[in-house]
N, C-alpha and C positions, 0 to 999 in steps of 0.2 A: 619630655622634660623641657621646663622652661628655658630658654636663654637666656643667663644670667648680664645684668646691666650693673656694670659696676663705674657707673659716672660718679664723684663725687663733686658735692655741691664748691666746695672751695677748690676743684681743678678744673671747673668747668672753664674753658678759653674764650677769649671773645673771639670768633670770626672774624679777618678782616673783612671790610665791609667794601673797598676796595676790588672789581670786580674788571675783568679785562676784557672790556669793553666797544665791540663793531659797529660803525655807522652799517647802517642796512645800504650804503651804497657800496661799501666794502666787502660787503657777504657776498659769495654767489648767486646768481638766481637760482631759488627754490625750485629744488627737481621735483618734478612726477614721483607721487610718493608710492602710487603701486597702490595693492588691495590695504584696509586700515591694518595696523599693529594693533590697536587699541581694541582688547576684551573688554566687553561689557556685562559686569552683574547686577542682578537684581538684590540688595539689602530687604526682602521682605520681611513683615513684623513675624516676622516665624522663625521656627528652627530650623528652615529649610538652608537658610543661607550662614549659617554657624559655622560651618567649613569652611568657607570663604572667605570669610572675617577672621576667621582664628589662623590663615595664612596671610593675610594682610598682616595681621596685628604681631605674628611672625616677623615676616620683613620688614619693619616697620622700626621693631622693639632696638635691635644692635645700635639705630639712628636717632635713640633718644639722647639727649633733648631738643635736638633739633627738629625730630619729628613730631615733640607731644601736642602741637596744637591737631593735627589728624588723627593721631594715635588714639588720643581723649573722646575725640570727635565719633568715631567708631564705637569706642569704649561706652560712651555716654546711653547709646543706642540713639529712641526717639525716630526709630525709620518706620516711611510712612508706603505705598504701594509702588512709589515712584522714586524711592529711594535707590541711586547707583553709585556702584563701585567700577569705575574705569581703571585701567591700567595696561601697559604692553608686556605685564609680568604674568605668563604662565601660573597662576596661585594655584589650580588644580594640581600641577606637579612639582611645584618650587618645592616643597617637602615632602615628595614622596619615599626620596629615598636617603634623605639627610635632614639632619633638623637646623643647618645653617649652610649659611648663602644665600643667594636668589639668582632662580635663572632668567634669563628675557625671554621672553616668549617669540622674539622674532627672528630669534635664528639657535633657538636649541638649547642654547650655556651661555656660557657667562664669558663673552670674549675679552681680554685683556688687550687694549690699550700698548701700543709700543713703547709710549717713553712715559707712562706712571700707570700705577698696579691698578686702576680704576676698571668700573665692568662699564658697557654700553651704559648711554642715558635710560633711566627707569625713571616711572611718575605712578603713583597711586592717588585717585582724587575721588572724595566722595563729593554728589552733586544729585540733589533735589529740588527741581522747579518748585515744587509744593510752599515751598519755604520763603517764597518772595514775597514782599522787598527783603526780608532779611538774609544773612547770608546763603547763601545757593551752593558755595563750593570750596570744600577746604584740600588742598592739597601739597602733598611731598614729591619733591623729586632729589634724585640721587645727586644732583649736583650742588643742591641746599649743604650736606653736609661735604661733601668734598668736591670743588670744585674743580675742571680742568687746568690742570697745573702750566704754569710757562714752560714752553717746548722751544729746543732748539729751532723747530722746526715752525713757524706762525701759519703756515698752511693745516698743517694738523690741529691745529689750535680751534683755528677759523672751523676747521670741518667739524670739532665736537662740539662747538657752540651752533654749529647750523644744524646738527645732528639735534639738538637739544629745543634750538626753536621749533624744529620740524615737529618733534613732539610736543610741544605745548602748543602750537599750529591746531596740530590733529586736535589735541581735545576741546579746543575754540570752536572748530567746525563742530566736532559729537554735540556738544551742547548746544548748537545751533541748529541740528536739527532734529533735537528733541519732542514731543509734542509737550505744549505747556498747559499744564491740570488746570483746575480750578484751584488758586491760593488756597491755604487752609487760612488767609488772615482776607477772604473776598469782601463778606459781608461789613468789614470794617473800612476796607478800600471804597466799597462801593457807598459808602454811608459820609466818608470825607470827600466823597467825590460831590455828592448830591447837595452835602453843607456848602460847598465850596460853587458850586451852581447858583443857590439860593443867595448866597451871598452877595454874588455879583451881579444876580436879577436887581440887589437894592442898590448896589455901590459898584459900575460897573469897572471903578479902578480897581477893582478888587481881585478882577479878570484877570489883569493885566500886571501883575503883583509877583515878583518871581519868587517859585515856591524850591526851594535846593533840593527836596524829595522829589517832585516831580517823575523827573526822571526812573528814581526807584520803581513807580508802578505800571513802565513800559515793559510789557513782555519779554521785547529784544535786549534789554536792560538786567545784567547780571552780577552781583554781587560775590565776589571774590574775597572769602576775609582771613585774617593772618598769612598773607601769603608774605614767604620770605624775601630778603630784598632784592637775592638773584634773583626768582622767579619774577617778579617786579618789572625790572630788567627788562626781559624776554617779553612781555607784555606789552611793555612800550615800545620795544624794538618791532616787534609783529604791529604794533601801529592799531590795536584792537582797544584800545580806552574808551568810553565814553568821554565828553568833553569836561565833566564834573571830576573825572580823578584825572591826578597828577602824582608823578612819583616824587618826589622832592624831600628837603628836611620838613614843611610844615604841615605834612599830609602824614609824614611815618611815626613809628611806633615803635618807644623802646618796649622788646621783652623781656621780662626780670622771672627768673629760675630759681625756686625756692626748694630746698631739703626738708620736706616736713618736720620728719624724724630731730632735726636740728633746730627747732623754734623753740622761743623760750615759752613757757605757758600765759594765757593772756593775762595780764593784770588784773586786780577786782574790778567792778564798775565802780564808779564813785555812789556814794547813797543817794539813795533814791531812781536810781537806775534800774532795768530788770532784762534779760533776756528772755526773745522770743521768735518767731517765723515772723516773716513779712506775710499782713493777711491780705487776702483778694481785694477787701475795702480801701486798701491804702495804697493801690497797683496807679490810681491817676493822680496820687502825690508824687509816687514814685516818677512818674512821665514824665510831669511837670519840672522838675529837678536835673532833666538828663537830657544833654542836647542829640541824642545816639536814639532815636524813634526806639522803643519799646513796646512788645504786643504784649496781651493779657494774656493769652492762650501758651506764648512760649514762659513768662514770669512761672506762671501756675506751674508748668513741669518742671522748674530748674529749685532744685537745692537753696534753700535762703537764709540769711539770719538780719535779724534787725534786734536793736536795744529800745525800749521804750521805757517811758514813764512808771515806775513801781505803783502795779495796780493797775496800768493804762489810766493813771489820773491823767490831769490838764486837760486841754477843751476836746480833743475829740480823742482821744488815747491813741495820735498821732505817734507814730516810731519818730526819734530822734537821728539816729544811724541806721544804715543797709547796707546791705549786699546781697549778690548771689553769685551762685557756680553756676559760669555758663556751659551750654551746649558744647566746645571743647574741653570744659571743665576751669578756665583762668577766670578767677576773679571779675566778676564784669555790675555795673552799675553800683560800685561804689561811692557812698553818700554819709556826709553827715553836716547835721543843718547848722547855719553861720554860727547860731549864741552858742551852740552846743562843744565848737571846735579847739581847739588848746590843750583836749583834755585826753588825748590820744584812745579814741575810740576807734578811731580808722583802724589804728593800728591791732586793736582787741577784736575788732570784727571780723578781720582779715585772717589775724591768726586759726581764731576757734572755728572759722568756717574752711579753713582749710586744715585742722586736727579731725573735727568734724563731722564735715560734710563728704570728704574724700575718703570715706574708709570705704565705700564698695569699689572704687577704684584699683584699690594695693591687688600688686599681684606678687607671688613668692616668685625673690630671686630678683628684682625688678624692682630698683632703685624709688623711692619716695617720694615723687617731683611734684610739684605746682607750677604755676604759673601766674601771670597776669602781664596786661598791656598798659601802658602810659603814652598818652600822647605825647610827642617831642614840646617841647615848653612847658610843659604842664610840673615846675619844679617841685610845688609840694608834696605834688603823688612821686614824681619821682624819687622827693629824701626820703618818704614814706615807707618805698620799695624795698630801697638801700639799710635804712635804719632796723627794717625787720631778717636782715639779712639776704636778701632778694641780691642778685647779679644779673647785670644789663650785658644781654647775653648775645644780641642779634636784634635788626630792625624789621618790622614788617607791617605791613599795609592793609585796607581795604579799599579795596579797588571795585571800579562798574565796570564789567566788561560787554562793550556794545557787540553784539551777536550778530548783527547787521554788517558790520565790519567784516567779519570772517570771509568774505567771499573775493575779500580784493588781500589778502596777501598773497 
């Protein structure tokens, strides 16, 4: 039987965001960690890994919504042979004999914490090379939604946060030493690679020209996305960044928590408007428009809806507005063009793609969430969020995590 999630959208809390905070000169030195905690499974595109997932998505569920950017992310599928599920949570036995809780795998149960009712640190992270530059690795950890509480004691404090880095440590090294496939997005890397040669064969400033991607199609170069802003945190504290991410207010990301069930239905379109799917033809309008790199191959699998011209008149029966559900399911490449704006199509597109497009998501018992992300300044999207009913729920980031790095913490 499912485990029922009874969050409501109008009690959902903001998190302090407010986070109690160790210079690494302060922390211990990091002990000898012993043999790894960290299980590794394979997500194959088969039923073989259905168990596995459906314990994941298990432990997982009680943590919504703080957990739905991973929860989604599993839910979504889209696993490819190299697709992994890491964790130091026993999931082969976490429910064999209860259908609530979760045990740690690294010492048997669930130990309790002296001075607040908390279990050891857990982390569940899914992560596929295959998926570079785009994001690589979406993950929860147990302290996202409840963090270590202020203790009489600052010594206990210091040790679950060192207890916590150690794990997110661990899974910096797992992913470093991964073997890295062949991109599923190569031939297009390799084709901006060759443009970008040719280029400079004519214009040799062209060379020398700094590209902010770059970085993205280094191997050692790792894409971290929705990660919460404790986790954040701990990534900068372990000293593992690339020099392109920064934790800050102008890098992070408010997330806004939507109650489907609670929308109000979209408006008409004004006349001569019409709804449709975003077609493959119109994927390098869509590019063009989005400062957030976009591949063809992931657009093609994700949920879409766009509004165009009745008929697809006008000159090329360009869509006017988009979107899609991304790969964790929140709203992502939201669009609509300048003459078009005023007339609250964001607002329409966003709704009906989340009435929608979200319906093989609902599970019984298990609350009706959405999602989406807004850049911090970004104020129209953000009254947008708010106007539709959306609650600014928690901040989180995309991060490059330099893999190269791992070996000097």
């Amino acid at each position: 039987m499912a485990c029922r999630s009874v969050i409501r959208a109008h009690q959902i809390q903001k998190p302090a965001l407010a986070i109690l905070f160790w210079d690494r000169g302060n922390l211990p030195e990091m002990p000898y960690k012993g043999p790894s905690k960290l299980h590794r499974h394979h997500l194959a595109p088969s039923d073989s890994s259905q168990p596995i997932l459906d314990a994941a998505l298990r432990v997982l569920r009680p943590h919504i919504p703080t957990s739905i950017p991973l929860y989604r992310r599993l839910q979504f599928g889209r696993f490819f042979p190299d697709s992994l599920l890491f964790t130091n949570l026993d999931l082969g036995a976490t429910f064999a004999s209860t259908g609530t809780g979760a045990s740690n795998g690294t010492d048997g149960g669930s130990k309790q914490n002296s001075h607040h009712p908390h279990e050891d640190p857990w982390l569940i992270a899914f992560v596929d090379r295959t998926c570079r530059p785009e994001t690589e690795v979406w993950i929860f950890g147990s302290w996202e939604d409840s963090r270590p509480a202020s203790s009489p004691s600052p010594t206990a404090t210091r040790e679950e946060w060192q207890a916590i880095d150690n794990l997110v440590a661990e899974l910096v090294e797992a992913c470093r030493d991964l073997p890295v496939p062949r991109s599923l997005h190569q031939d297009i890397l390799d084709a901006q690679q060759r443009q970008q040669q040719e280029a400079g064969d004519t214009d040799p400033a062209l060379m020398h020209k700094p590209n902010p991607f770059a970085s993205a199609r280094l191997p050692t170069i790792q894409l971290w996305g929705a990660i919460h802003s404790t986790t954040a945190s701990v990534l900068e504290r372990l000293d593992v960044l690339a020099e392109t991410s920064k934790v800050n207010e102008t890098s992070a990301n408010h997330t806004f928590i939507f109650d489907v069930p609670s929308l109000a239905a979209p408006a008409p379109l004004p006349e001569g408007l019409e709804w449709g799917e975003v077609q493959r033809e119109h994927f390098a309008l869509i590019r063009s428009k989005s400062e957030i790199p976009r591949w063809d191959r992931t657009m093609a699998s994700l949920p879409s809806l766009a509004i165009y011209p009745a008929g697809k008149g006008g000159d090329d029966g360009a869509p006017v507005a988009w979107a899609f559900i991304g790969l964790d399911t929140s709203v992502t490449t939201l669009h609509v063009e300048p003459e078009w704006r005023g007339r609250r199509l964001g607002k329409a597109v966003t709704t009906k793609l989340f009435q929608q497009g979200m319906q093989r998501f609902w599970e019984d018992g298990v609350q009706r969430l959405a999602h989406g992300y807004v850049v911090m300044g970004n104020k129209a999207s953000e009254g947008m969020m708010k106007s539709l009913g959306g609650i600014d729920t928690w901040k989180c980031y995309w991060l490059r995590v330099d893999l190269e790095k791992a070996g000097n913490m």
